[in-house]
C-alpha angles and dihedrals in degrees: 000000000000133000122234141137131283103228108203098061088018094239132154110259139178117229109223101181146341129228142163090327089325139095136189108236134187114230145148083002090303138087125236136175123239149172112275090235093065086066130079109193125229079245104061094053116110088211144017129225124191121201117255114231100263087045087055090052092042090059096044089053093052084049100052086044086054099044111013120204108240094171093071113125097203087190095055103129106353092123130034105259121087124221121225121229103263091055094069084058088087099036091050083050091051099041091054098037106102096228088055085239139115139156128245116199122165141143112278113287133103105280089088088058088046103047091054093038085065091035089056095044089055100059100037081058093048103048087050097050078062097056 
């Protein structure tokens, strides 16, 4: 892997491979393959320039309005219990159906309490990040 610059749009890439004029290249989240003379290699710069900090947040903010993350658990680690895998089954089915609602129904034990229990964190968490 190398890093270079996509020439075209003029965008940082990472060259995954070469091959035969092309190259794999990683950008935009994706990875595309390319003619090699639409790269210029970190090596063939006169200069470098590194990204200051607010230049590295402004990127990450045009990114996530691209390509927003829908997988994000806004709740994740905000008590101290920790969830096993199967009690997110219910909190991942509530958060993608479209009425924001879903049953839980099980034998008597403590996941239902916990499942809510995330459920409820997330959107309490939610609905304050919009505040």
């Amino acid at each position: 892997m190398k890093k270079a610059i996509y020439k075209p749009t003029n965008q940082k890439i990472i060259v995954l491979s070469e091959a035969n004029n092309y190259a794999e290249i990683f950008i935009d989240g994706e990875e595309r393959n390319v003619p090699l003379s639409d790269i210029l290699f970190e090596e063939q710069k006169i200069s470098v320039e590194l990204s200051t900090f607010d230049e590295l947040k402004a990127s990450i903010f045009l990114n996530i309005i691209k390509k927003p993350l829908s997988d994000i658990l806004y709740s994740y680690n905000t008590n101290r219990l920790i969830p096993e895998p199967h009690q997110y089954k219910p909190l991942i089915k509530f958060l993608n159906s479209e009425n924001s609602r879903v049953l839980i129904a099980e034998e008597v034990d403590l996941d239902k309490t916990i499942k809510a229990t995330m459920m409820y964190k997330e959107i309490d968490i939610y609905i304050k990040g919009k505040k």
